[in-house]
C-alpha positions as CSV (number, residue, x, y, z in Angstrom):
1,X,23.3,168.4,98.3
2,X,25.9,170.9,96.8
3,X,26.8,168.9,94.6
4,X,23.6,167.5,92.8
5,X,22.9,172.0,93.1
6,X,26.3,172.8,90.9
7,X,25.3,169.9,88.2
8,X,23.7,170.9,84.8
9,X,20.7,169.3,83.5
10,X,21.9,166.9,81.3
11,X,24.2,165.8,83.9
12,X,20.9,165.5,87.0
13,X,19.2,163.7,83.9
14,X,22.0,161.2,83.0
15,X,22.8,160.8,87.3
16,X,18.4,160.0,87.5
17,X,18.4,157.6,84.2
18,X,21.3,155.5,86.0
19,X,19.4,155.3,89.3
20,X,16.1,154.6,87.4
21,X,14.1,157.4,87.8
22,X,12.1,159.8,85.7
23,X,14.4,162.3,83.8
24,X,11.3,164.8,82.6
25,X,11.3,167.9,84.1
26,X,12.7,171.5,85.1
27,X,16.2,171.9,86.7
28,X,14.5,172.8,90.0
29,X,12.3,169.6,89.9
30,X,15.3,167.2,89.0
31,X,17.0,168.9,91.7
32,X,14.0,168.1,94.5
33,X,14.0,164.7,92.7
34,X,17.4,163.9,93.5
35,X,17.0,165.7,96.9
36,X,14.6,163.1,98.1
37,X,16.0,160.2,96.9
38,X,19.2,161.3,98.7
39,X,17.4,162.1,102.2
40,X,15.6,158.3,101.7
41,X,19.4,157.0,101.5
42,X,20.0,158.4,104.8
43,X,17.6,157.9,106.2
44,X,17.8,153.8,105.3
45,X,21.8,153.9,106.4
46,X,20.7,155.7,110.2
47,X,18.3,152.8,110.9
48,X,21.1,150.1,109.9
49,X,23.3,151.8,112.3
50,X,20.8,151.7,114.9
51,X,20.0,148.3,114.7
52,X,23.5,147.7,114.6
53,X,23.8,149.4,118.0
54,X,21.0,147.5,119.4
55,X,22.8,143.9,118.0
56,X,25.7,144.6,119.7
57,X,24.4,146.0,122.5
58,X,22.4,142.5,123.1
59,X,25.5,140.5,122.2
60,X,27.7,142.4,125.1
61,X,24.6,141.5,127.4
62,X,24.8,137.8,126.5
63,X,28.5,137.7,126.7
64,X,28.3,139.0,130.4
65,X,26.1,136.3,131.4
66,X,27.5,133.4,129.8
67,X,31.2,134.6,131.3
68,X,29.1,134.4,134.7
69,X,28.0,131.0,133.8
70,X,31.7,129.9,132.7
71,X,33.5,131.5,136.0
72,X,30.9,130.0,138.3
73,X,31.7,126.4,136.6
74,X,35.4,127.4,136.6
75,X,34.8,127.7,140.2
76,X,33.5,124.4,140.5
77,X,35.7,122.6,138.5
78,X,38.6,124.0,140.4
79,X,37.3,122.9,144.0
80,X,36.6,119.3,142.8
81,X,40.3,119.8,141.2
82,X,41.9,120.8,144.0
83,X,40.1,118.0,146.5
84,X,40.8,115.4,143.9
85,X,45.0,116.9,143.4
86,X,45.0,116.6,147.7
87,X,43.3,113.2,147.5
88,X,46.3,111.9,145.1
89,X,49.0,113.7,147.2
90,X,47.5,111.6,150.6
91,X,47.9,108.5,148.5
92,X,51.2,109.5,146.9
93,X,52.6,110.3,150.5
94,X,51.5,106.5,151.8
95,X,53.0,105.1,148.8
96,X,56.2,107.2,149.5
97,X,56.3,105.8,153.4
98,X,55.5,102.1,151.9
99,X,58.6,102.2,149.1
100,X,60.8,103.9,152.1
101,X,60.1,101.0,154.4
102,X,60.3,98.5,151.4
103,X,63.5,100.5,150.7
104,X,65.4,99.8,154.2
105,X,64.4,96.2,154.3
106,X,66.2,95.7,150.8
107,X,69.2,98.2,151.8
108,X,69.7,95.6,154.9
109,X,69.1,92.4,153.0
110,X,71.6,93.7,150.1
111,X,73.8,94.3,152.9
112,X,73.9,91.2,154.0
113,X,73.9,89.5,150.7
114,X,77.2,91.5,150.3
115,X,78.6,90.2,153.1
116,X,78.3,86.9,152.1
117,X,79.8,87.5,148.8
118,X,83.1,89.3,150.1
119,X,83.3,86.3,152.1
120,X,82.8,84.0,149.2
121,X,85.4,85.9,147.4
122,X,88.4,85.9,150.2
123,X,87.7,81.7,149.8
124,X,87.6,81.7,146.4
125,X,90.9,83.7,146.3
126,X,92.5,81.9,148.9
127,X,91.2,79.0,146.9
128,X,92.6,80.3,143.6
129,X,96.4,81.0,145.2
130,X,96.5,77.2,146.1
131,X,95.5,76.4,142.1
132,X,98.1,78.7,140.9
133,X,101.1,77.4,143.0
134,X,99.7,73.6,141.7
135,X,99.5,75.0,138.7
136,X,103.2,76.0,138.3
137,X,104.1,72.8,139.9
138,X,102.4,70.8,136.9
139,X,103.5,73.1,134.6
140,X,107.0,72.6,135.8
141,X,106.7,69.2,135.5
142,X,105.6,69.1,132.3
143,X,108.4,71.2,130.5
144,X,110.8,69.2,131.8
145,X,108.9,66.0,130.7
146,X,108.9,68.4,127.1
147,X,112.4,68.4,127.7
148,X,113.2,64.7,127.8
149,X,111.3,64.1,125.3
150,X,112.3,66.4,122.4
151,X,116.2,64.6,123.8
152,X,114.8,61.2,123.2
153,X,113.2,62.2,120.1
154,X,116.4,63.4,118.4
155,X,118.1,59.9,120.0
156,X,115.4,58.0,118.0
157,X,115.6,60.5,114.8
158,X,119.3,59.5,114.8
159,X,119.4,55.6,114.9
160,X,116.0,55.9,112.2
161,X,118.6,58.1,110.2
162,X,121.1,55.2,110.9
163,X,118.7,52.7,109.9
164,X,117.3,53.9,106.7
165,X,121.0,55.1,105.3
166,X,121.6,51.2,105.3
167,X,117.9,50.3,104.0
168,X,118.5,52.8,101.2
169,X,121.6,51.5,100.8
170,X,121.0,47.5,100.7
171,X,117.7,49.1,98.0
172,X,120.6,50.5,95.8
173,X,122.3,47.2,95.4
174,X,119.0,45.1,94.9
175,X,118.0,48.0,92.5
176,X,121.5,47.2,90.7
177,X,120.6,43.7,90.4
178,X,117.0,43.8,89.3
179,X,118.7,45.8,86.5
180,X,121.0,43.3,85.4
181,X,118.7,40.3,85.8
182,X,115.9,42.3,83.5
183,X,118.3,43.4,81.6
184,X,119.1,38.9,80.8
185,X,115.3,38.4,81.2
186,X,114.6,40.6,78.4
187,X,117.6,39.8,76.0
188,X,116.0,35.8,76.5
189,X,112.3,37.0,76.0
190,X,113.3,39.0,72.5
191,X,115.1,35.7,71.3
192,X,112.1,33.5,72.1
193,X,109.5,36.3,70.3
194,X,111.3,36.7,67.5
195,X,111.3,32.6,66.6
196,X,107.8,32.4,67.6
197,X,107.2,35.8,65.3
198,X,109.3,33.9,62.4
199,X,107.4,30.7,63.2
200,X,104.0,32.5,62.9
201,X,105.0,34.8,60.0
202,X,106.0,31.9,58.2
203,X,102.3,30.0,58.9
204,X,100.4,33.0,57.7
205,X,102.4,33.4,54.4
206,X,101.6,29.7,53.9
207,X,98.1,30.2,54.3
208,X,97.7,33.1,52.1
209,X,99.5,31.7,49.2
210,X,96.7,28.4,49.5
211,X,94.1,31.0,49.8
212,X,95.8,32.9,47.0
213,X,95.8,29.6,44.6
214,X,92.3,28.5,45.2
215,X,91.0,31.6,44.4
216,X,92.4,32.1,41.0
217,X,91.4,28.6,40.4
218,X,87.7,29.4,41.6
219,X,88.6,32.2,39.6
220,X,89.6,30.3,36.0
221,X,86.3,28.0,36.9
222,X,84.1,30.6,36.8
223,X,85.6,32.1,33.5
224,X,85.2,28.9,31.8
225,X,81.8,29.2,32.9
226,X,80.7,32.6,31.5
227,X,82.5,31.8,28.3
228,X,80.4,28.6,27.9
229,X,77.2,30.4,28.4
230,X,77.9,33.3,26.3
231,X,79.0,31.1,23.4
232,X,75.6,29.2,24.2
233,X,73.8,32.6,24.4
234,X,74.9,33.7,20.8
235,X,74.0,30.6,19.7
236,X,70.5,31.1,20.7
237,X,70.5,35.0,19.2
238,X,71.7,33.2,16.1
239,X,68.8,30.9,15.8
240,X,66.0,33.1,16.6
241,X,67.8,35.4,14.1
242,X,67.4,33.1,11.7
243,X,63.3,32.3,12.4
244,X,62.8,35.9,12.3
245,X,64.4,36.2,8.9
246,X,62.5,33.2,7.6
247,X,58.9,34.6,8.8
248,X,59.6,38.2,7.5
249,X,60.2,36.4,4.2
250,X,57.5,34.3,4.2
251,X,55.3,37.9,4.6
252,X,56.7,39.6,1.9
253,X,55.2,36.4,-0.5
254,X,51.9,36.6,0.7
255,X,51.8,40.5,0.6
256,X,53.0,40.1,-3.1
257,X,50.7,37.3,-4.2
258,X,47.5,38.7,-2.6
259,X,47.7,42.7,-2.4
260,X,46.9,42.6,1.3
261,X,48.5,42.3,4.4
262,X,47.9,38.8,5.7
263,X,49.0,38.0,9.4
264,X,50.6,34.8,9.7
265,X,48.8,31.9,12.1
């Protein structure tokens, strides 16, 4: 209200143009113009707040009733809970006394399962002192067995050692002879290939000097030969030279004796 009072004119015209009002007018009636429209905003924000108030008021109310409603089923809930917790302790209880009883009957039957295997045990180690000293016994045995053998062993390496020096040494002198007899056995089988290498040497020179001589004689045949029918060939050439000769000659009268070329029948 002060406020709109201190403005000027143009300024209560410009603040009634933005709010889209009618401008026209006196100070004082732009001022009762503005008044009213401020007392109409007031009195529109006071009713909000009311029914605010009243909304909330209402809500609170509903609130209250429906906690009621949830403590009453809380209530409820929490009886059925607690007979249905009590009803699963009883059982858990006679399961307990059940597994106790099932319990005592096993401790005893382990206990006598126990028993028996201790017992087992003392006869198997009485059982596995009498396999040990046997044991020992065998093995006893055995290493002196070991013993005579690895002495008989080196006996019979010995007379094998024995043996084979005179094997290898009997093989030295047979070796020795092989030699010399191979040595004879070769010197004999170089003589006899070197006559039969003369022998055959000599057979195939003979042959090719025969096959030598008759083909220079085939040869000399067939020279006579071509000579003969080239002398007869150039004897032929000379002849039909000669026709030739006689016809064009024979031509060369007619041609003179009658102006025109004439072929000859």
């Amino acid at each position: 209200m002060d406020t709109l009072g201190k403005l000027r004119v143009h300024q209560l015209k410009a603040e009634l143009s933005r709010r889209g009002e009618d401008s026209r007018g006196p100070k004082a009636v732009l001022n009762k113009k503005a008044e009213h429209k401020n007392k109409k905003k007031e009195e529109h924000k006071n009713k909000k707040k009311e029914q605010h108030k009243n909304k909330k008021k209402e809500g609170h109310k509903k609130k209250k009733t429906k906690k009621e409603h949830m403590i009453k089923e809380e209530r409820v809930f929490k009886k059925e809970h607690k007979n249905q917790e009590e009803h699963v302790y009883k059982k858990k209880e006679h399961k307990n006394q059940e597994e106790h009883v099932y319990k005592k009957k096993e401790h005893k039957i382990q206990e006598h399962v126990y028993k028996k295997k201790e017992h087992k045990n003392q006869e198997e180690h009485v059982y596995k002192k009498k396999e040990h000293k046997i044991q020992e016994h065998v093995y006893k045995k055995k290493e002196h067995m070991i013993k005579e053998e690895r002495v008989f062993k080196k006996e019979h390496k010995n007379q094998e050692e024995h043996v084979y020096k005179k094997k290898e040494h009997k093989n030295q002198e047979e070796h020795v002879y092989k030699k010399k007899e191979h040595k004879i056995q070769e010197h004999v089988y170089k003589k006899k290939e070197h006559k039969i290498q003369e022998h055959v040497y000599k057979k195939k020179e003979h042959k090719i000097q025969e096959h030598v001589y008759k083909k220079k004689e085939h040869k000399n045949q067939e020279g006579h030969e071509y000579k003969k029918k080239e002398h007869t060939n150039k004897e032929e050439k000379h002849k039909i030279k000669k026709v030739n000769e006689g016809e064009q000659a024979g031509m060369s009268l007619e041609l003179s004796s009658t102006g025109t070329p004439h072929r000859l029948s």
